[in-house]
py3Dmol code that shows the C-alpha trace and the ligand (Angstrom):
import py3Dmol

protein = """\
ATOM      1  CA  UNK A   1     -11.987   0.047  25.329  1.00  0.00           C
ATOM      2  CA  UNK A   2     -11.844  -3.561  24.713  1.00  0.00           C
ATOM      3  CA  UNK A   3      -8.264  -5.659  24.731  1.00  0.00           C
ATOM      4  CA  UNK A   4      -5.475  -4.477  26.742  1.00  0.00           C
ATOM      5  CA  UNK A   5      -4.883  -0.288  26.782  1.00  0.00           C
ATOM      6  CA  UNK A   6      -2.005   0.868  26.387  1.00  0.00           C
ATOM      7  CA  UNK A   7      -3.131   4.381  26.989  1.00  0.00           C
ATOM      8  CA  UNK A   8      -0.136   5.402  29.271  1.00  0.00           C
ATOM      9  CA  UNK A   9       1.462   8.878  30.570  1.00  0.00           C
ATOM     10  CA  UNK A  10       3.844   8.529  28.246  1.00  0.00           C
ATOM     11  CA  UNK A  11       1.229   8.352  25.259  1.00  0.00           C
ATOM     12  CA  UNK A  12      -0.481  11.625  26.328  1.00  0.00           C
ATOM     13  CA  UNK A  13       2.514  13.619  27.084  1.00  0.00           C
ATOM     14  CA  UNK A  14       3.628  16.744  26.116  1.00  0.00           C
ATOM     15  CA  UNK A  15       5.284  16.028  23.426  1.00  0.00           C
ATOM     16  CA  UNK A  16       3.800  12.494  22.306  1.00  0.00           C
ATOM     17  CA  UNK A  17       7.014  11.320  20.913  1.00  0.00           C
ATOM     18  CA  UNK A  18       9.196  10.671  23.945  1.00  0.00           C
ATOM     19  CA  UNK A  19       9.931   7.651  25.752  1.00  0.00           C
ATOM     20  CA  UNK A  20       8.943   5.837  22.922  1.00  0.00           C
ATOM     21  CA  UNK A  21       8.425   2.442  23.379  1.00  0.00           C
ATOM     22  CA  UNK A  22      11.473  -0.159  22.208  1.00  0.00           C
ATOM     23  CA  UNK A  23       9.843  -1.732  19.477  1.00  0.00           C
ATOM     24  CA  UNK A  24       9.195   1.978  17.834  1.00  0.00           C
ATOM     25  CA  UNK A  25      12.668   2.912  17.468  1.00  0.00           C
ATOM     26  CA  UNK A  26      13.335   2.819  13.572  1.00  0.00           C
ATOM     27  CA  UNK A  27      15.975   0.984  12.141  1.00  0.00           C
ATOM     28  CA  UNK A  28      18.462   2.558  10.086  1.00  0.00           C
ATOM     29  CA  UNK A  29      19.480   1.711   6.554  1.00  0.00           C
ATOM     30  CA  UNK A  30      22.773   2.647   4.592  1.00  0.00           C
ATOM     31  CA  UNK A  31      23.719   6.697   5.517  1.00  0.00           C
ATOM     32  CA  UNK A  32      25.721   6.120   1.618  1.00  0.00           C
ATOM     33  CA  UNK A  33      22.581   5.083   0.008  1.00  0.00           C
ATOM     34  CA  UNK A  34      20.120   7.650   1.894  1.00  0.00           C
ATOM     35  CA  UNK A  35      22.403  10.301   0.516  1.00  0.00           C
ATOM     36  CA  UNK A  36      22.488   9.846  -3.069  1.00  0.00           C
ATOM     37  CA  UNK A  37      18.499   9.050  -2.939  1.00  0.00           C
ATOM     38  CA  UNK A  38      18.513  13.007  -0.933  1.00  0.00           C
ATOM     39  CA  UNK A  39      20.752  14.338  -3.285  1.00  0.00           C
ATOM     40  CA  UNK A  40      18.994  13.113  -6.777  1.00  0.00           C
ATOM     41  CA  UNK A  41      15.502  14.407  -4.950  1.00  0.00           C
ATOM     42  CA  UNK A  42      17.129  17.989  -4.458  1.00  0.00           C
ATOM     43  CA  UNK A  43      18.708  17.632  -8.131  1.00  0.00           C
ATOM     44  CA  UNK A  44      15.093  16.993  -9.391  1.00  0.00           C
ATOM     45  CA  UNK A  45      13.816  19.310  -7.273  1.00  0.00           C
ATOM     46  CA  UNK A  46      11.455  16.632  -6.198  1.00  0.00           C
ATOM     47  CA  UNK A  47       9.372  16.046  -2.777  1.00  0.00           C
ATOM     48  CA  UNK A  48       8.806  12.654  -0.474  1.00  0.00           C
ATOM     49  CA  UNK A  49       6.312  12.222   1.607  1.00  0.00           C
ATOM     50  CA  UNK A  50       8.933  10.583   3.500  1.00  0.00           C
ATOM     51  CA  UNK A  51      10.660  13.476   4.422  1.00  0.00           C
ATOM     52  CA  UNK A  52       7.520  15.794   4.639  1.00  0.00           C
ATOM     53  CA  UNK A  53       5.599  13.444   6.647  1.00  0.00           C
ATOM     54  CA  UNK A  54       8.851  12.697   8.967  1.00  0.00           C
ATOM     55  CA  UNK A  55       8.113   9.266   8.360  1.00  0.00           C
ATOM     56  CA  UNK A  56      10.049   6.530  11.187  1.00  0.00           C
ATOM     57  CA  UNK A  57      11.270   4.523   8.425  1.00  0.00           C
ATOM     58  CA  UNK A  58      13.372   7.017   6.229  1.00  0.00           C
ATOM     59  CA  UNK A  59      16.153   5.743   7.165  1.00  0.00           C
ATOM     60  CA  UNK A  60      15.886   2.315   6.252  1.00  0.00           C
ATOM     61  CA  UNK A  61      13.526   2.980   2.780  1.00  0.00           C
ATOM     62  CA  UNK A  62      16.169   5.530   1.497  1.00  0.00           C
ATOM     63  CA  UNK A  63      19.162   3.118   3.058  1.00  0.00           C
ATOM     64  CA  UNK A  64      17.022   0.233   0.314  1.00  0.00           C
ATOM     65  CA  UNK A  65      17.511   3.230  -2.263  1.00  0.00           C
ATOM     66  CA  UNK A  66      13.310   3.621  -2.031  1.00  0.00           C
ATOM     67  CA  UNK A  67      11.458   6.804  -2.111  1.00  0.00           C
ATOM     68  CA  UNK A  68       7.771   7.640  -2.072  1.00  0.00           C
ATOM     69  CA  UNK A  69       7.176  10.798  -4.478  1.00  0.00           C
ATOM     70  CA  UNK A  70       5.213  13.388  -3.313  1.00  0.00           C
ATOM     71  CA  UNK A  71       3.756  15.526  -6.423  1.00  0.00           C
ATOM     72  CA  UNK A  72       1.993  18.692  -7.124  1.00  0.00           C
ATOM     73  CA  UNK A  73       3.287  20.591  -4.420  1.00  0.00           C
ATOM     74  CA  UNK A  74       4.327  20.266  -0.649  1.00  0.00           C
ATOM     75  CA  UNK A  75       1.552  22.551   0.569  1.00  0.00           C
ATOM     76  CA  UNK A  76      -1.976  20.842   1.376  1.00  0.00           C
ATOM     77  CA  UNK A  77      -5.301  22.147   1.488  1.00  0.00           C
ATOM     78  CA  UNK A  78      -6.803  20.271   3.843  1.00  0.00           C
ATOM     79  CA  UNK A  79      -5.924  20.263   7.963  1.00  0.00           C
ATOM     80  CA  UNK A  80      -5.768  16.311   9.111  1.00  0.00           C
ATOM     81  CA  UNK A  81      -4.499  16.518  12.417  1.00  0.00           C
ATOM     82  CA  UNK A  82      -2.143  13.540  12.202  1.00  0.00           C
ATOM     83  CA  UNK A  83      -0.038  14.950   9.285  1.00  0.00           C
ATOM     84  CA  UNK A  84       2.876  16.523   9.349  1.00  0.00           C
ATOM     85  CA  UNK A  85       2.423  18.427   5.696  1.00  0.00           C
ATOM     86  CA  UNK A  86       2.158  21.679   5.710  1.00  0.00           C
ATOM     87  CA  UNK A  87      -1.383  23.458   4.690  1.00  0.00           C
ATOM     88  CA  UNK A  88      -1.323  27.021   2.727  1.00  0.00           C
ATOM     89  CA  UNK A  89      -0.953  28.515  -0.733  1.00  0.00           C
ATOM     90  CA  UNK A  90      -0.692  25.039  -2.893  1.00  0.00           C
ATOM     91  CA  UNK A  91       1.978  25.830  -5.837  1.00  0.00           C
ATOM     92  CA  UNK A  92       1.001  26.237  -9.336  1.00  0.00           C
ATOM     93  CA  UNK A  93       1.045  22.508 -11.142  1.00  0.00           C
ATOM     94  CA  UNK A  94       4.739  22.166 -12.589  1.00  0.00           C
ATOM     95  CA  UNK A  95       3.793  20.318 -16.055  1.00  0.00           C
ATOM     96  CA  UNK A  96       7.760  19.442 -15.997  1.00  0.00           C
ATOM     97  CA  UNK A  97       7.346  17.019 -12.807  1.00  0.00           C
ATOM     98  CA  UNK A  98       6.613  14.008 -14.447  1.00  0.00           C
ATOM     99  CA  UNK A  99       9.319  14.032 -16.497  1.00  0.00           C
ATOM    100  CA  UNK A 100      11.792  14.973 -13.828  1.00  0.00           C
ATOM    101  CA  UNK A 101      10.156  12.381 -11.769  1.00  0.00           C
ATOM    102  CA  UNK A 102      10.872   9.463 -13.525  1.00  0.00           C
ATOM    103  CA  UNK A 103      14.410  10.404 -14.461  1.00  0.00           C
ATOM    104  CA  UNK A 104      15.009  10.213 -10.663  1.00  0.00           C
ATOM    105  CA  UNK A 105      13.349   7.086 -10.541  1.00  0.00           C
ATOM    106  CA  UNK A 106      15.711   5.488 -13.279  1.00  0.00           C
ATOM    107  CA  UNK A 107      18.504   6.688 -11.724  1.00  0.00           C
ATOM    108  CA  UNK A 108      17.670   5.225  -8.466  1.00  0.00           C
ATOM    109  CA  UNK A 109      17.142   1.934 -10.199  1.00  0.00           C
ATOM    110  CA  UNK A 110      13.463   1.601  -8.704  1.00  0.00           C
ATOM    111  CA  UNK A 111      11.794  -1.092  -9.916  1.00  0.00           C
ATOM    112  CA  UNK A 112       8.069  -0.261  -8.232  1.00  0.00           C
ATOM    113  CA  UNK A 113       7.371   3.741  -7.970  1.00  0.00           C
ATOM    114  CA  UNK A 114       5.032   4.976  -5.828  1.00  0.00           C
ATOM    115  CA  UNK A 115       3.359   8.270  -5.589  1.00  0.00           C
ATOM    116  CA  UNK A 116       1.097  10.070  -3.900  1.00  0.00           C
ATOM    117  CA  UNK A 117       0.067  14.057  -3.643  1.00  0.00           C
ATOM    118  CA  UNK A 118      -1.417  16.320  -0.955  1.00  0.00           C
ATOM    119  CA  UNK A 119      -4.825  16.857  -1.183  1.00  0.00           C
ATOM    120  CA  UNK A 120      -5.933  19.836  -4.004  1.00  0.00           C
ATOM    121  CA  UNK A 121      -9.217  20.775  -3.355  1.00  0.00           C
ATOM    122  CA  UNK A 122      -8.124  23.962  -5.129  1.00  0.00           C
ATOM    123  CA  UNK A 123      -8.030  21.978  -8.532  1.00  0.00           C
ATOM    124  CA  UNK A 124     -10.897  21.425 -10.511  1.00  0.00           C
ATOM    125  CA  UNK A 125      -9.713  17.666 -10.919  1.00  0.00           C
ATOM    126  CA  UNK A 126      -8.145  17.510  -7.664  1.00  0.00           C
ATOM    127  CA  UNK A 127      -4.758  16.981  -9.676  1.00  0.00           C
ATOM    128  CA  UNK A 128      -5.893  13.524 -11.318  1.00  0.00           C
ATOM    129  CA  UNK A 129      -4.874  15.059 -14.501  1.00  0.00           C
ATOM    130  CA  UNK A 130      -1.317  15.313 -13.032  1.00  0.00           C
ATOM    131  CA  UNK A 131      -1.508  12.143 -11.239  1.00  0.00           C
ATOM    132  CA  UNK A 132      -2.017  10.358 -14.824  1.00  0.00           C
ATOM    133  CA  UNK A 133       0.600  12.333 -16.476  1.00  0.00           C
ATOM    134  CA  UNK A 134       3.057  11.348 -14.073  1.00  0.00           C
ATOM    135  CA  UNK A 135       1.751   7.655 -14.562  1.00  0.00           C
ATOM    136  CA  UNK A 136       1.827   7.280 -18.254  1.00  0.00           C
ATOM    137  CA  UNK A 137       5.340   8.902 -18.189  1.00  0.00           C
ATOM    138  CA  UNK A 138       6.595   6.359 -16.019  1.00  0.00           C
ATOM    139  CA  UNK A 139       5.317   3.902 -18.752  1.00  0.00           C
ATOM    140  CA  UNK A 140       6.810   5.612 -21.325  1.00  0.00           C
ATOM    141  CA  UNK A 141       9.883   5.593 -19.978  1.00  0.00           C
ATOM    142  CA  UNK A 142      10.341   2.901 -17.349  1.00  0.00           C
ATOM    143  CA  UNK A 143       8.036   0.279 -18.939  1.00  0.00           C
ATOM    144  CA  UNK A 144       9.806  -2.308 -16.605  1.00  0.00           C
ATOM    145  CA  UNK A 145       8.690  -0.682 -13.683  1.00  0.00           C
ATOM    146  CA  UNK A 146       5.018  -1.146 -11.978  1.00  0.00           C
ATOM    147  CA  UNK A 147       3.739   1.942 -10.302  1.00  0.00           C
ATOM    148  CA  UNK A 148       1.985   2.744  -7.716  1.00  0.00           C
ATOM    149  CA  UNK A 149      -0.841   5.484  -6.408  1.00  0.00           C
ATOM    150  CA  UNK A 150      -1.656   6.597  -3.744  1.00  0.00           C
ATOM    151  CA  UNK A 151      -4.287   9.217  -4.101  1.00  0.00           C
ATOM    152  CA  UNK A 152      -6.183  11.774  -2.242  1.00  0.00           C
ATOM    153  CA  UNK A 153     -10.140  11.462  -2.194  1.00  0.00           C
ATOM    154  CA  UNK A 154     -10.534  13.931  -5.265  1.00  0.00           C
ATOM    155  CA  UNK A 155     -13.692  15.469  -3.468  1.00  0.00           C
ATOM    156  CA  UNK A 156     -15.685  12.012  -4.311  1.00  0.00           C
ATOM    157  CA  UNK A 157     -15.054  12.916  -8.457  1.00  0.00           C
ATOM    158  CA  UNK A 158     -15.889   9.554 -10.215  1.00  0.00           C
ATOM    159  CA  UNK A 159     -14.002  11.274 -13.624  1.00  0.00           C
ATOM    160  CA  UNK A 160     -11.554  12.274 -11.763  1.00  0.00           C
ATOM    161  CA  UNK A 161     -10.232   8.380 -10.516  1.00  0.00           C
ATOM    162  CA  UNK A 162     -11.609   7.018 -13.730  1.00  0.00           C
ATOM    163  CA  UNK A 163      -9.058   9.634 -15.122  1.00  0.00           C
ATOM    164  CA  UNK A 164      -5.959   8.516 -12.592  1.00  0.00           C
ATOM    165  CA  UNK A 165      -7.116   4.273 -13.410  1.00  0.00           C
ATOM    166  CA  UNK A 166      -7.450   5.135 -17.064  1.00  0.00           C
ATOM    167  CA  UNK A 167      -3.853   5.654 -17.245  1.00  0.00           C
ATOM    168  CA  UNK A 168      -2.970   1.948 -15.437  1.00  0.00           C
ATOM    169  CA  UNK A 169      -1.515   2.304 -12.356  1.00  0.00           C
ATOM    170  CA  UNK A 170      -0.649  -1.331 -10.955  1.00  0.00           C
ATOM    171  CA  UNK A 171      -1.839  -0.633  -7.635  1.00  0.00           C
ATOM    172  CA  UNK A 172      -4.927   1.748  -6.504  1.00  0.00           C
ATOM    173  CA  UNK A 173      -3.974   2.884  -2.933  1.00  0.00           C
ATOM    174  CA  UNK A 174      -6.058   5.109  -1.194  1.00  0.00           C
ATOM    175  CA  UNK A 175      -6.222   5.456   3.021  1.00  0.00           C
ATOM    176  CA  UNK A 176      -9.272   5.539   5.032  1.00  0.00           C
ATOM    177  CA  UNK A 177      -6.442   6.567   7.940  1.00  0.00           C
ATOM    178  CA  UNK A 178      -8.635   5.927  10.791  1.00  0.00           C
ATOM    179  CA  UNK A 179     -12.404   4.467  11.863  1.00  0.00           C
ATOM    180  CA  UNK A 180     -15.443   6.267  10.730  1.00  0.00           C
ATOM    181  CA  UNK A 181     -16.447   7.705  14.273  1.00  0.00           C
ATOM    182  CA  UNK A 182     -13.141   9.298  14.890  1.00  0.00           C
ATOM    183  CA  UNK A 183     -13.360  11.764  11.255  1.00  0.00           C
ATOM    184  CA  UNK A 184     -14.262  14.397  12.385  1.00  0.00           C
ATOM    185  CA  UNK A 185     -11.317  15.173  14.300  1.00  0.00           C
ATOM    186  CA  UNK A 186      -8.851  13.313  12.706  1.00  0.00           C
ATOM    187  CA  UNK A 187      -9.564  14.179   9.144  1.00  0.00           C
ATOM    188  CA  UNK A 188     -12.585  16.838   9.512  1.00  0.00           C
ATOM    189  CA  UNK A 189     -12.613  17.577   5.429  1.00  0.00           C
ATOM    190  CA  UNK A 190     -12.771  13.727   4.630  1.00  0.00           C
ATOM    191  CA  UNK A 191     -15.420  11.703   4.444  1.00  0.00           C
ATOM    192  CA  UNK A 192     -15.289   8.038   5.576  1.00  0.00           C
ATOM    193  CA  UNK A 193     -18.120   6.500   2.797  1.00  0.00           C
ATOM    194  CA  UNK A 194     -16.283   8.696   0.067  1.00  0.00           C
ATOM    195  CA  UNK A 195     -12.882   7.033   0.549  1.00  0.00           C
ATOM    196  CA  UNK A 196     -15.409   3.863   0.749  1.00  0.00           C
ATOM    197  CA  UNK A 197     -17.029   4.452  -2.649  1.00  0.00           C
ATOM    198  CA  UNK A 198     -13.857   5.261  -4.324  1.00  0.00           C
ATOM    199  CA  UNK A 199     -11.984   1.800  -3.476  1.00  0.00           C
ATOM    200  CA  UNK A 200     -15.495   0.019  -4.377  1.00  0.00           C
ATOM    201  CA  UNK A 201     -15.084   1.923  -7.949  1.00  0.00           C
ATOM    202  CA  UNK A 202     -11.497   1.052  -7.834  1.00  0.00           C
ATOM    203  CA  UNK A 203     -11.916  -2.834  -7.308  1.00  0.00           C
ATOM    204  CA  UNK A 204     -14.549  -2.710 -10.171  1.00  0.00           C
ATOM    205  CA  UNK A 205     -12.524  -0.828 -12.930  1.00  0.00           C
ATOM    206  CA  UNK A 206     -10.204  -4.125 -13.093  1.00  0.00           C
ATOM    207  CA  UNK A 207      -7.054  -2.474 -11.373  1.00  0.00           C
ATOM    208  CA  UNK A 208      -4.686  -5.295 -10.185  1.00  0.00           C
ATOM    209  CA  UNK A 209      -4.474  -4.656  -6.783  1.00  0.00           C
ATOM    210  CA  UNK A 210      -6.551  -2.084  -4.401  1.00  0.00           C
ATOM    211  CA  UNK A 211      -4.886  -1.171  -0.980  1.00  0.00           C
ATOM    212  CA  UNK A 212      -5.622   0.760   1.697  1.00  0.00           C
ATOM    213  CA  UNK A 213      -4.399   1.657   4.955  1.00  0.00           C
ATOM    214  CA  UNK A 214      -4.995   2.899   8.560  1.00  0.00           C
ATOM    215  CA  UNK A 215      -3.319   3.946  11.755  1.00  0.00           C
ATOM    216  CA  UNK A 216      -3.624   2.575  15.126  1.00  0.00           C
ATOM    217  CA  UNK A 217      -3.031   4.878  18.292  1.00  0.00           C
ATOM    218  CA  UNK A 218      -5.845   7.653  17.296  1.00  0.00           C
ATOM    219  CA  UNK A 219      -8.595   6.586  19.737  1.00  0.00           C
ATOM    220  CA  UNK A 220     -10.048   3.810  18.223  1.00  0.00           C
ATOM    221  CA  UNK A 221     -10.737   0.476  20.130  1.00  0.00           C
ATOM    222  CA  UNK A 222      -9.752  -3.099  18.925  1.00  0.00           C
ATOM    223  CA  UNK A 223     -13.504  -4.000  18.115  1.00  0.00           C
ATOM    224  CA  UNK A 224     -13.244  -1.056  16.035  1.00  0.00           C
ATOM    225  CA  UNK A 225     -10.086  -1.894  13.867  1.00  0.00           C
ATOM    226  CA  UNK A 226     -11.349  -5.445  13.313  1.00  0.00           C
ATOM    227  CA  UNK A 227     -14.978  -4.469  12.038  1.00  0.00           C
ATOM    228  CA  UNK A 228     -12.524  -1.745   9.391  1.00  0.00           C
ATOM    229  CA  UNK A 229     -11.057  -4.366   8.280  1.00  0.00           C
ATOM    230  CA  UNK A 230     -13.811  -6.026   7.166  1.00  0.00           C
ATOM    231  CA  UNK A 231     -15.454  -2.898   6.440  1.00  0.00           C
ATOM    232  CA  UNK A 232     -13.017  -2.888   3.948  1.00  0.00           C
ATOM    233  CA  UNK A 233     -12.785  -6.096   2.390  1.00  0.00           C
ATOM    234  CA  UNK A 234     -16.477  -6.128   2.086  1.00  0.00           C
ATOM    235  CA  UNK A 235     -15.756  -2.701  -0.116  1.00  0.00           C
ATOM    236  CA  UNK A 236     -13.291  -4.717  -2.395  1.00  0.00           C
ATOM    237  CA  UNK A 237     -10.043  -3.463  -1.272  1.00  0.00           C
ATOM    238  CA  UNK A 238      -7.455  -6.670  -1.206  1.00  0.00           C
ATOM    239  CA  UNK A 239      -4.536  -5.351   0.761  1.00  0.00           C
ATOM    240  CA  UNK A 240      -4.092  -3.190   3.896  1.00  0.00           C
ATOM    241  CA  UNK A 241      -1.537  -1.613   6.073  1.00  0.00           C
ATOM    242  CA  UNK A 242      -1.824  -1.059   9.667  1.00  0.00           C
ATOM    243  CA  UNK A 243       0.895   1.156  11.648  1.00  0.00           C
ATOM    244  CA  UNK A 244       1.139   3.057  14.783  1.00  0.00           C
ATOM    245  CA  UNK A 245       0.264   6.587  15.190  1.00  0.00           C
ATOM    246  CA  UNK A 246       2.883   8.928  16.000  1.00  0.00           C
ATOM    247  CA  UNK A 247       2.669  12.694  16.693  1.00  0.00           C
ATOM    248  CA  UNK A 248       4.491  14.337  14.191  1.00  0.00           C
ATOM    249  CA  UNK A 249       4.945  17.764  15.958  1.00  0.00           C
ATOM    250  CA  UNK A 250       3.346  19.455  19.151  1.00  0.00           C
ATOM    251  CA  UNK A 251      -0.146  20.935  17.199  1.00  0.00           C
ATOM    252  CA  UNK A 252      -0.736  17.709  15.990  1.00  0.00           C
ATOM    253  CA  UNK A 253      -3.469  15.023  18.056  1.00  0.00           C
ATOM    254  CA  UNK A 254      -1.505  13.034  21.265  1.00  0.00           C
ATOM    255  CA  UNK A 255      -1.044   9.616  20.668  1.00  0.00           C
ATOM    256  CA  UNK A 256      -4.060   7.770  22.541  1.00  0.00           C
ATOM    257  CA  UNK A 257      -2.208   4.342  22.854  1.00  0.00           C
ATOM    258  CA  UNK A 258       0.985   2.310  21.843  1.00  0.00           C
ATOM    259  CA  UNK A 259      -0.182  -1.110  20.622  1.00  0.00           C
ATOM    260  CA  UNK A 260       2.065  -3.814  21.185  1.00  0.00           C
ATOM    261  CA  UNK A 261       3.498  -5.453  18.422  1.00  0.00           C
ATOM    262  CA  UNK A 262       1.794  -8.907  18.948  1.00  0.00           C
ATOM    263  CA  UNK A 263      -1.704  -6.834  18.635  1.00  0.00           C
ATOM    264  CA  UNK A 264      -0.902  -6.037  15.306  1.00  0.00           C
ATOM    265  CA  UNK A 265      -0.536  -9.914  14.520  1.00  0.00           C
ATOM    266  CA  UNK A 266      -4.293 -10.194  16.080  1.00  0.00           C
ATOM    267  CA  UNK A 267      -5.179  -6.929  13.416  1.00  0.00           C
ATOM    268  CA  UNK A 268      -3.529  -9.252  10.670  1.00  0.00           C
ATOM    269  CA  UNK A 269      -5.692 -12.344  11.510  1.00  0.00           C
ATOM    270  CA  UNK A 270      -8.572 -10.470  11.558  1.00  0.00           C
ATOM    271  CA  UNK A 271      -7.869  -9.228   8.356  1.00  0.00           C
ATOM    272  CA  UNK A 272      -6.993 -12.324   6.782  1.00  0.00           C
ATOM    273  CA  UNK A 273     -10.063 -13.495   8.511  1.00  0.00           C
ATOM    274  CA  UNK A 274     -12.354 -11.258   6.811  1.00  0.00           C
ATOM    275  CA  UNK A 275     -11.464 -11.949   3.475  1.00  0.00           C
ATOM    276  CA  UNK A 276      -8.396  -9.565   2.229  1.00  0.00           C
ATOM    277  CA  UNK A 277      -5.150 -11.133   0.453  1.00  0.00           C
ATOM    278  CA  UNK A 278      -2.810  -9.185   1.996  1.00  0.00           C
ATOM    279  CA  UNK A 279      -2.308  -7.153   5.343  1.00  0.00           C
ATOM    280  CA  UNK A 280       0.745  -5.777   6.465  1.00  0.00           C
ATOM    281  CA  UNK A 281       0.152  -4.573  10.087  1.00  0.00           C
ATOM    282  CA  UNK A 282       3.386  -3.259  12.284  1.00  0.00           C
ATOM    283  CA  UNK A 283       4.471  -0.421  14.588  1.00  0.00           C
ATOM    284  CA  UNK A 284       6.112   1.060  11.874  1.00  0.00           C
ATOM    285  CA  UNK A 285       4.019  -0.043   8.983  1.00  0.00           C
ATOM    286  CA  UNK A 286       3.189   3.031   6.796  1.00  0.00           C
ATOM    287  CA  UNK A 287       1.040   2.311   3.685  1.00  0.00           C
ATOM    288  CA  UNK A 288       3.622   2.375   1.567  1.00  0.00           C
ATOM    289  CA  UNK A 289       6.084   1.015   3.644  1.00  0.00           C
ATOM    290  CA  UNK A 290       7.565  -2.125   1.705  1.00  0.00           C
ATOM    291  CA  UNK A 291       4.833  -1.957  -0.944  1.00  0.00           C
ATOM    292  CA  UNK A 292       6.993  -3.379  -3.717  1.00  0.00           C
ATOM    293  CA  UNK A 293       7.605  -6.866  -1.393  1.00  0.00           C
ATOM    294  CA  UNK A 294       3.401  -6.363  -0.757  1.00  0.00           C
ATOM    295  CA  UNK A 295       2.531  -6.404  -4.271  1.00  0.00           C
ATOM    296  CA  UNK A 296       5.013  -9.393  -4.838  1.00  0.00           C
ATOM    297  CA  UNK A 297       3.241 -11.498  -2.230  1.00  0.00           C
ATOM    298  CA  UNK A 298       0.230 -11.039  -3.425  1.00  0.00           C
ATOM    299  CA  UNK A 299       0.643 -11.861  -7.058  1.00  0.00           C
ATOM    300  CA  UNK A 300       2.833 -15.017  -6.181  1.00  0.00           C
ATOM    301  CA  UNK A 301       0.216 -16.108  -4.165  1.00  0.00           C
ATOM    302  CA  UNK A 302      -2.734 -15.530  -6.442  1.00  0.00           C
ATOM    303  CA  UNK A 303      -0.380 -17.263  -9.393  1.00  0.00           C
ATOM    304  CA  UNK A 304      -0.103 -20.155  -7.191  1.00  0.00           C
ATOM    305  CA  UNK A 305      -3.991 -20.594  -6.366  1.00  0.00           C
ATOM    306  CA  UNK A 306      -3.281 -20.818  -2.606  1.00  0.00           C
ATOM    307  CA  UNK A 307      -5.295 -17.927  -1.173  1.00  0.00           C
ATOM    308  CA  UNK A 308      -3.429 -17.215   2.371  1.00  0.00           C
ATOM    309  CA  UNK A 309      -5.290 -18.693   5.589  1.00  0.00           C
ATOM    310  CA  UNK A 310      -5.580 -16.825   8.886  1.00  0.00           C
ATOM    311  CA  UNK A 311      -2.969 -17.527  11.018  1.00  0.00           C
ATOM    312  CA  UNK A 312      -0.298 -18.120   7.893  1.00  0.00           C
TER     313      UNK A 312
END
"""
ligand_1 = """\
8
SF4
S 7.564 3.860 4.624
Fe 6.930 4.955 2.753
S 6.860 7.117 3.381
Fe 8.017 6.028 4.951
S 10.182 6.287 4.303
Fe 9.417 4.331 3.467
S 8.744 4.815 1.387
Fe 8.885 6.751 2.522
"""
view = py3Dmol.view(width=600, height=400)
view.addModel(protein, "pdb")
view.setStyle({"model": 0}, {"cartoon": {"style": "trace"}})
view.addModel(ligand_1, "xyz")
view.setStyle({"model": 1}, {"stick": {}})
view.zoomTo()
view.show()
């Protein structure tokens, strides 16, 4: 491993959560506000990935009175061992859930809504029918709001993004999640050149803004997160997110290392470096941690012609 390691005891314990280092200890947001965002999800009967995922920052994006929806289902179909989403019988596709969807979102007053699924390898469109219901809803009936996607791989079925971008999602997000060599244990149903071909078809459909994102902590090196980087800039993907890794219950892979947060500054650069608009690289960065601010910088930045330098 190149760079410093910060493999320690700690990061291949038992439990790969304790003794967290200080910088990984989430901030909390308003206990009011992360209420009524809980209580107008359970009145919708709608799903977050930020509860199902257990993500850090849950306190703080439901304290801002932001969500990220989690459609068609809580169940997966696929066994990533990072996640914390539950694999087995994936429910039936609940045609109301777009509606329902973006009544929550009104009432929560967001003005960027993102969304994202678990993976339905069961469907014969991997639920990009679904995914463009729920976006052409949210037009319908929040046209002030921009939305974005986050969506599975769809089994590498061109119709089925051109399906998902023919409905006009602002942003295209879709996670490679790790480094190529490190698949087939971390995601051993994915492939890392599909995700690759379906941000290149992304970036050439038009869509305003392709993102992507990434965890640190899996096993990978520093060599190895800079060359992704450009890996994927060179595919056409503008904006990434970079967070740490952290074990989201005991069956799920040990942490490997805790970076430090100046590293991810060093990630950034590099990023910057190779040619993207936008990276967002922290402990707790999740890719859709923030991702209304994201979206802002980018478009204020391309409005004002002043494409950002490494090291701004
Ligand atoms: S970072 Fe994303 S997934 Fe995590 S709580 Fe915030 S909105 Fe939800």
């Amino acid at each position: 491993m190149t760079g410093r390691d910060h493999r320690s005891a700690d990061a291949a314990g038992a439990d790969g959560r304790s003794r967290l280092p200080p910088w990984l200890r989430s901030p909390q947001g308003s206990a009011a506000s992360g209420r009524a965002v809980r209580r107008r999800l359970r009145a919708g009967s709608l799903s977050t990935v930020c509860e199902e995922a257990r993500c850090p920052n849950i306190g703080r994006c439901f304290g801002r009175g932001t969500a990220t929806f989690l459609v068609l289902g809580d169940r997966c179909t696929r066994c990533c061992a990072f996640c914390n989403i539950l694999r087995g019988e994936p429910a039936p596709v609940d045609g109301d859930e777009p509606a329902r969807l973006v009544a929550a979102a009104g009432e929560l007053n967001l003005d960027h809504v993102v969304v994202t699924s678990v993976s339905r390898d069961d469907l014969a469109d991997g639920g990009a029918a679904h995914f463009a219901a729920v976006v052409y809803a949210l037009r319908a009936g929040l046209p002030a709001a921009t939305v974005e996607v986050l969506v599975p791989d769809f089994g590498g079925r061109r119709e089925s993004l051109d399906a998902v971008l023919a409905a006009r999602p602002d942003v295209l997000n879709h996670n490679v999640e790790t480094v190529a060599r490190l698949y087939p244990r971390v995601r051993p149903q994915a492939d890392f050149d599909r995700s690759l071909r379906l941000l290149e078809r992304a970036r050439r459909s038009g869509v305003s803004l392709v993102k992507s994102g990434f965890m640190v902590g899996l096993g990978e090196d520093d060599d190895e997160v800079r060359a992704l980087l450009a890996t994927l800039a060179w595919h056409g993907v503008q904006a990434v997110t970079v967070g740490q890794y952290l074990r989201p219950r005991l069956a799920a892979l040990p942490v490997a290392r805790y970076v430090e947060p100046e590293r991810f500054e060093d990630y950034r650069e590099a990023g910057i470096g190779a040619g993207l608009e936008e990276v967002l690289a922290g402990p707790l960065v999740r890719s859709s941690y923030c991702a209304d601010d994201l979206r802002r910088r980018v478009l204020r930045r391309r409005l004002s012609g002043s494409p950002l330098q490494a090291g701004q």
